[in-house]
N, C-alpha and C positions, 0 to 999 in steps of 0.2 A: 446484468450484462454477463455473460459469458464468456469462457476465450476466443471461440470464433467471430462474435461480435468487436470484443476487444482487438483482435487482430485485423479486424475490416477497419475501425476507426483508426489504429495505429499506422496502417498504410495510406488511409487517404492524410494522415496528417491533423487529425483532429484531437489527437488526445495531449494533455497538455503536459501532464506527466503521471507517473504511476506511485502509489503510495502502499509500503508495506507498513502494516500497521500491527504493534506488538498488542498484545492483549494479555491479560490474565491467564495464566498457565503455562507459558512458554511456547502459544501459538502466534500465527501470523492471519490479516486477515489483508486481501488486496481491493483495493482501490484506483480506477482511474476517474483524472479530472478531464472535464469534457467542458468548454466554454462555462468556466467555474464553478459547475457540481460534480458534487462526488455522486461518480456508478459502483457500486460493490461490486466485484465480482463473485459469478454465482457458480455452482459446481453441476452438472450433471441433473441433480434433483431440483436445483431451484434454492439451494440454502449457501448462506456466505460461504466463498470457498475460504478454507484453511491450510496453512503449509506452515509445517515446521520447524524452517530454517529459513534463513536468509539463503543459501544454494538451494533448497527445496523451491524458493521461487525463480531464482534464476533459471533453475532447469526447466520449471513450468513454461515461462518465460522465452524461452532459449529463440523459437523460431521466430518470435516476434522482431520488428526491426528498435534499433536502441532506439533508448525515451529514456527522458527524464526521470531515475528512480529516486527515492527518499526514503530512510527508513527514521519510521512516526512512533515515538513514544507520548499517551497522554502525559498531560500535566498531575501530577499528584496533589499538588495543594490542596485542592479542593478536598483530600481524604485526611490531612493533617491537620492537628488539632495546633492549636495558638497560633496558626499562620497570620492571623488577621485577615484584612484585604489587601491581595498583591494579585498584580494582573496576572491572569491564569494566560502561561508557556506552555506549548507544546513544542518538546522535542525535535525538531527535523533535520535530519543530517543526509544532506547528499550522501548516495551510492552509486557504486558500477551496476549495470544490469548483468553484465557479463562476468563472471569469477576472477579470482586475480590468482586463481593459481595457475 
């Protein structure tokens, strides 16, 4: 999905919310949920888009009308040694889409 797709879906009302999603390196990768799958969002070439801030996507964002944003950090357990089995958490903490400055 793209942003113009993502903006079509965001105005008819179908998108259920938007998920920034932290990754290895100190990038971000976006996601929207659409009747409970995740669409990647893709950049220009066709490859996950990336942005390097949390205001990097808001900007990206900006024209879009507000949604439900979430910023997603995976669960780490699974890379920690002597966790055992404990139910694998991920992260999600409501966000503004819009800046709070």
């Amino acid at each position: 999905m793209n942003l113009h797709q993502l903006n079509v879906e965001a105005r008819a009302g179908h998108v259920e919310e938007l998920n920034l999603i932290a990754i290895e390196g100190g990038d971000y990768l976006l996601e929207a949920r659409i009747q409970g799958h995740a669409h990647p969002l893709a950049d220009g070439r066709g490859e996950r888009l990336r942005v390097h801030s949390v205001e990097d996507a808001r900007q990206l964002l900006n024209a879009l009308p507000m949604l439900s944003m979430n910023l997603v950090h995976w669960s780490v357990q699974d890379e920690m040694c002597g966790m055992g089995s404990h139910p694998e958490e991920d992260l999600k903490v409501p966000i503004s889409q819009r800046s709070a400055w």
